[in-house]
C-alpha positions as CSV (number, residue, x, y, z in Angstrom):
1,X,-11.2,-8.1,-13.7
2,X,-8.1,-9.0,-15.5
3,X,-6.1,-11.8,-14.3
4,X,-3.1,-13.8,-15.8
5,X,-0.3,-15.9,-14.1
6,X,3.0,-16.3,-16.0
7,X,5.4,-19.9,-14.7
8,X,8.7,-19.0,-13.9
9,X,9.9,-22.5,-13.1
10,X,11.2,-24.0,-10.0
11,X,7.4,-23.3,-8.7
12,X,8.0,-19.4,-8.6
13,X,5.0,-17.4,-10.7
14,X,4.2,-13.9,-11.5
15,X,0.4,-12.9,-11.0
16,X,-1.1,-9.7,-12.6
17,X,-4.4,-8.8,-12.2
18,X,-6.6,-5.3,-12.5
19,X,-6.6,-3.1,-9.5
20,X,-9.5,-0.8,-9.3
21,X,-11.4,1.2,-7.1
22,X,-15.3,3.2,-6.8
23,X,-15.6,6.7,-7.2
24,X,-18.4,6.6,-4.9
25,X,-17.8,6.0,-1.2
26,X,-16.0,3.2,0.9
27,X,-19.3,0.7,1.5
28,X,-19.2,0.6,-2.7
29,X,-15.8,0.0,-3.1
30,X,-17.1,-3.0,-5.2
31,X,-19.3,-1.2,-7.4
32,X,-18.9,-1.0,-11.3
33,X,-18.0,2.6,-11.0
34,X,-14.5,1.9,-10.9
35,X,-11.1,3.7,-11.6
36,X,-8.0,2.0,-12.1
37,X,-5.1,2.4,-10.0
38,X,-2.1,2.2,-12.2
39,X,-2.4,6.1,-12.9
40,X,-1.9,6.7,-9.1
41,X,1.0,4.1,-9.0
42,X,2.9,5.2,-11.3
43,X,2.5,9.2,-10.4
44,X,4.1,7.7,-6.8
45,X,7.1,6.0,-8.3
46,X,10.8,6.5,-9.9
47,X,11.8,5.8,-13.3
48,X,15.2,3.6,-12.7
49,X,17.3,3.1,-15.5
50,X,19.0,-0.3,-15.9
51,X,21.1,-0.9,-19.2
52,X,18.6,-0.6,-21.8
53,X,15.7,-1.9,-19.5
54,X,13.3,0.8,-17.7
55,X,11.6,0.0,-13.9
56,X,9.4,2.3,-12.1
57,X,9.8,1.8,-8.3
58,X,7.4,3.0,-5.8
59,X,8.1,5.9,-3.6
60,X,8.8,4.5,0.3
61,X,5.2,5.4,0.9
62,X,3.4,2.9,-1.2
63,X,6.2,0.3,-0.5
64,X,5.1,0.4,3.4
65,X,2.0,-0.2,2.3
66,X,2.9,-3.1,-0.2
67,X,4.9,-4.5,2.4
68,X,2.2,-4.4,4.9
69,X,-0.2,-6.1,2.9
70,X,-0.3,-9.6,3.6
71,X,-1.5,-11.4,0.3
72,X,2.1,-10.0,-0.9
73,X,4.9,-10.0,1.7
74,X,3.2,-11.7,5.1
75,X,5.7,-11.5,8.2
76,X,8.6,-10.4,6.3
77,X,6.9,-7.2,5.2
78,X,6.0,-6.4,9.0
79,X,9.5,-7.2,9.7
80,X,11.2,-4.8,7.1
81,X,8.8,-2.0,8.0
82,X,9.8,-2.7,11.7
83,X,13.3,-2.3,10.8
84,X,12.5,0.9,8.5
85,X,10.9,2.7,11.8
86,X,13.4,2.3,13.8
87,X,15.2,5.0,11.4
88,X,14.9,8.7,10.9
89,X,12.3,9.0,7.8
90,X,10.4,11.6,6.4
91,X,6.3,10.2,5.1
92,X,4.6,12.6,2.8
93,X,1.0,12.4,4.2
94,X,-0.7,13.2,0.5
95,X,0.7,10.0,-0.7
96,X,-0.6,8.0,2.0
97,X,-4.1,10.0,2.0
98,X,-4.1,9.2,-1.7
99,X,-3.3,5.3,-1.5
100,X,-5.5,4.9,1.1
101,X,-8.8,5.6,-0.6
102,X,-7.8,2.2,-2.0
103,X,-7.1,-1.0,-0.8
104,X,-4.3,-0.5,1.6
105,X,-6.9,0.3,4.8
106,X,-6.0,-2.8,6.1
107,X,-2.5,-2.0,5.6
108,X,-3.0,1.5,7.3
109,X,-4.2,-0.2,10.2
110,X,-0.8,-2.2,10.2
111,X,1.1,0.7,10.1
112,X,-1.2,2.3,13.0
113,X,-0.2,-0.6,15.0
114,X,3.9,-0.5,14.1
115,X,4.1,3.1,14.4
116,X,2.4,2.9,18.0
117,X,4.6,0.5,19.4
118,X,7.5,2.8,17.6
119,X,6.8,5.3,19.3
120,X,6.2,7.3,15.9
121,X,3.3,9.7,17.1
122,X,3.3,11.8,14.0
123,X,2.7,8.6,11.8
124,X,0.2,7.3,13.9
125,X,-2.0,10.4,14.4
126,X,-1.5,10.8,10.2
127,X,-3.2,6.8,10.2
128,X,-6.2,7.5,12.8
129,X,-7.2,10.7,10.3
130,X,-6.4,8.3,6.8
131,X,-8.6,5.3,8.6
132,X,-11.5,8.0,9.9
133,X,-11.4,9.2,6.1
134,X,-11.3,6.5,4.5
135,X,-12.2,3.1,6.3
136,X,-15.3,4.3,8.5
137,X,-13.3,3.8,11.8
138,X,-12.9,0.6,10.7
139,X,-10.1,-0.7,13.3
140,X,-8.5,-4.2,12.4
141,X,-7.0,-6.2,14.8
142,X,-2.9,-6.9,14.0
């Protein structure tokens, strides 16, 4: 796997590294048979314009997801998912079903959890089915 850090200064750093997945089932997730995930990213994202400079922005889907993985955001992602529950929202399911055949099922068990105590029962139900698919009924304790 690819992995470089770039030093910002005042201790801040930028890490990239390859993101890839198997094409085989979840127990080989590890295997060589692997696909990378930047295609997927960047068909769930929006090209922003900014001056002359181009960003591409994930879709609120794979954002809850980012957020709710803890090697990124930690508490603060919990706590801005919290706060986006609590508003009226619309989840496409197909982006979900497709991110989690890869390494958010820890963060789908996360947003089990939230949208439980949310009382979201639509976005729950739509997390059992993604975790049955794709983790093996592999519950994680919050």
């Amino acid at each position: 796997s690819t992995k470089k850090d770039i030093s910002l200064g005042n201790g801040y750093k930028i890490s990239f590294r390859t993101i890839a997945r198997s094409m085989d089932s979840w127990e080989s997730w590890r295997s060589k048979k692997a696909k990378n995930l930047f295609p997927t990213l960047k068909k769930y994202s929006e090209l922003i314009k900014f001056d002359s400079c181009e960003f591409r922005i994930p879709l609120q889907e794979i954002a809850l997801l980012e957020a709710l993985t803890e090697r990124v955001s930690g508490e603060l992602g919990t706590l801005l998912v919290e706060k986006f529950l609590k508003r009226p929202f619309i989840i496409n399911e197909e982006i979900l079903r497709d991110a989690s055949e890869w390494r958010y099922i820890q963060a789908i068990n996360r947003l089990r959890i939230l949208s439980k105590k949310h009382k979201k029962h639509d976005l729950y139900e739509i997390t059992l089915d993604l975790i049955a698919r794709n983790g093996g009924w592999v519950f994680l304790p919050y």
